[in-house]
C-alpha positions in Angstrom: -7.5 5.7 -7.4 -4.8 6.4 -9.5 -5.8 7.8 -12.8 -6.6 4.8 -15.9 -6.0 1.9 -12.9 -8.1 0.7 -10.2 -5.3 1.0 -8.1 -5.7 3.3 -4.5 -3.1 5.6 -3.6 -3.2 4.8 -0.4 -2.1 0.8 -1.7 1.0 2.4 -3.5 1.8 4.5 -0.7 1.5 1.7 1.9 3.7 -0.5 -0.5 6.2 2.5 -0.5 6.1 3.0 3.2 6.8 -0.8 3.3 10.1 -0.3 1.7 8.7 -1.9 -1.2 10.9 -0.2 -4.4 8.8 1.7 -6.8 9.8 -0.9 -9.5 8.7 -3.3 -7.5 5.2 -1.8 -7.2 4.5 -1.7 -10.7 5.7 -5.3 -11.4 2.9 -6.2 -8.5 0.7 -3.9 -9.8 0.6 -3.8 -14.1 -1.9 -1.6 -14.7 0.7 1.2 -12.7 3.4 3.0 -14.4 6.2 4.5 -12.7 5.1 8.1 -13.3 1.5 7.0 -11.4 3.7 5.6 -8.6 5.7 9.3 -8.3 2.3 10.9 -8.7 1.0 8.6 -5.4 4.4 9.2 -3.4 4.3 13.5 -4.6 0.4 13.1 -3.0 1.1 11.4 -0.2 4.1 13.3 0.7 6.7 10.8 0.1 10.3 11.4 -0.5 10.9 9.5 -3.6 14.7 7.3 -4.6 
């Protein structure tokens, strides 16, 4: 989960993997902000925009 959310990592980084923007992800998911999304994409070893 990402820290303060109930949100998994593995849910932002499937959303990422799916092209999805990370601005998109945290209008789908409110209780994310964009430094929790670059927080799940440095975890998961994700090359960020």
């Amino acid at each position: 989960m990402i820290a303060g959310t109930r949100v998994p990592v593995s849910m932002v980084l499937d959303c990422l993997a799916a092209g999805i923007s990370p601005k998109e992800v945290v209008a789908e998911y409110p209780t994310l902000t964009s430094e929790g999304v670059q927080a799940a994409a440095a975890y998961g070893g994700v090359a960020g925009p």
